[in-house]
N, C-alpha and C positions, 0 to 999 in steps of 0.2 A: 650418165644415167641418173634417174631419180631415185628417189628414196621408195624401197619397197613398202607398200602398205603391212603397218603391222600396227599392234595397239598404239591408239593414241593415247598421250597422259590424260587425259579428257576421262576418257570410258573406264581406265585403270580408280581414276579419281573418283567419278563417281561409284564404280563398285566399294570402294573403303567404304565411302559416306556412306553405300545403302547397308554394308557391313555392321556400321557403327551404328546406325539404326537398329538394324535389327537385332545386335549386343543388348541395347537400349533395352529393346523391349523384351529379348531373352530373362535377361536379369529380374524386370518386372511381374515377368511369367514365373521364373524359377522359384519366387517366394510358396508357390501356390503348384508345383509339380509333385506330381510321384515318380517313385522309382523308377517305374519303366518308363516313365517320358525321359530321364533323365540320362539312360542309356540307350534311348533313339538320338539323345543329342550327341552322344561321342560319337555314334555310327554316324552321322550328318557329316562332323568334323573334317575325319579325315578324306571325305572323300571331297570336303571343300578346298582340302589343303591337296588333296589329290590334283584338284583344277589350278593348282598355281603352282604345281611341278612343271606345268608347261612351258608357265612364264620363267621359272630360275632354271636357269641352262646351267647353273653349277651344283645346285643342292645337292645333296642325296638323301636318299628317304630315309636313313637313321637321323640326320639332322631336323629333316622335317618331323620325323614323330617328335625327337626333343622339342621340337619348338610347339607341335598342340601339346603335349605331355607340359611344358611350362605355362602354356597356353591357358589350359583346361586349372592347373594350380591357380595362377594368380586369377584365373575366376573365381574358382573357389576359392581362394584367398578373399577376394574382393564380396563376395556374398556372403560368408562368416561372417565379415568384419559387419557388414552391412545386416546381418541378423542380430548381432551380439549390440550394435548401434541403436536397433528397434527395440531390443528388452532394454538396454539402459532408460532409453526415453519410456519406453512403456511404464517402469520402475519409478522413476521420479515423477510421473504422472501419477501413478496410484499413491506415492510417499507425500506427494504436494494434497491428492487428495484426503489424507490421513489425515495430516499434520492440519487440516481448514474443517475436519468433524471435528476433531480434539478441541480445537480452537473452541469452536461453536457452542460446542456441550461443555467448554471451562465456564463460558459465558454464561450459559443459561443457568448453570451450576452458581455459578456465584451470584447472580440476579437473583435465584429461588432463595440463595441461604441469607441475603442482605431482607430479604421481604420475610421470609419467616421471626430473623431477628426483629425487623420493624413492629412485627406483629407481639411478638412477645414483649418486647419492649416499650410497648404504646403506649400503658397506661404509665411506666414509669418518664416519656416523653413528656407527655402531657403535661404530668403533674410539674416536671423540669421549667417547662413552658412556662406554664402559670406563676411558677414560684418566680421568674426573672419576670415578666410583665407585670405582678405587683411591688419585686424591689423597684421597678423603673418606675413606675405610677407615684411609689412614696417618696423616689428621691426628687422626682417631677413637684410633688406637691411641698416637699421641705425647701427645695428651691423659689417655688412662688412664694411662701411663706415669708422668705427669707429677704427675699426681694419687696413685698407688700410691707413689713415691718421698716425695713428700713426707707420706703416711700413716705409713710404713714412718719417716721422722725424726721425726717427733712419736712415734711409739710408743718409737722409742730415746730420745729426748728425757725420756718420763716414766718409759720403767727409768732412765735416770741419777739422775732427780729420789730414784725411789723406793731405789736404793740409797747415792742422798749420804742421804738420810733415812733408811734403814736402817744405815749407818754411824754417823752421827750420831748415832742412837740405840742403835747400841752402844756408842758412843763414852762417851756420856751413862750407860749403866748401867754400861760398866767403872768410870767414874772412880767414881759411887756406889756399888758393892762396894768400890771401894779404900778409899773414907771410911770404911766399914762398918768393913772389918776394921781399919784404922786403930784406929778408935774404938774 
């Protein structure tokens, strides 16, 4: 004989998946439920687990209650964690947003207090200013000075040169006419 028709792993499979689906979106729901939806959902439970007494031929229904009773826990197990997960991030959201105003207003704080100082302090800037741009102007002009004088001796230096060599060299053609006419 053949195999009696009964569930195929097929149809058993896809009920998980459409189970796990609907887990899915349970959980998405339950952030946003009240109380009394929440106690339609136990009532739903057992009578889901009611339809799959058919398929365990050995269970017995104190097992199956343990098993939604752990069931129904590690959901809410698993939605705590998952509330407690939403306020940490919420948390470090608003902390990040704290710590980037503080930030902001050091900023503007210390911008205003360097401008108010500039301000009081402007005219003694100033004067700071001017006093180093005319030590540079005078040390500028003692420099060209200094440099102009010692141009000014080198140029006297070589008229010297050129009139002991122009001496010299009359010097030198007198005594040669004196030989001349000598001779």
């Amino acid at each position: 004989m053949g195999r009696s028709r009964s569930r195929s792993p097929k149809r058993h499979k896809s009920k998980r998946s459409h189970k796990r689906r609907s887990r899915s979106r349970d959980r998405d729901r339950k952030r946003h439920r009240t109380s009394r939806d929440k106690s339609k959902d136990r009532d739903r439970i057992p009578k889901q687990s009611s339809s799959r007494k058919i398929f365990k031929s050995d269970s017995s229904s104190s097992s199956s209650d343990e098993e939604i009773k752990s069931r129904e826990k590690k959901i809410d197990e698993v939605d705590r964690l998952a509330e407690l997960e939403r306020i940490r991030r919420q948390r470090e959201a608003e902390m990040k947003q704290v710590e980037e105003l503080a930030a902001r207003r050091v900023e503007e704080l210390v911008a205003k207090r360097v401008e108010e100082e500039l301000e009081k302090r402007k005219d003694e800037i100033e004067a700071e200013v001017l006093r180093r741009v005319e030590e540079a102007k005078q040390l500028m002009e003692e420099q060209m000075l200094e440099e102009l004088e010692k141009k000014r001796k080198e140029q006297e230096e070589e008229q010297r040169k050129r009139e002991a060599s122009f001496v010299e060299m009359r010097v030198t053609c007198g005594v040669r006419l004196a030989q001349l006419f000598i001779n």
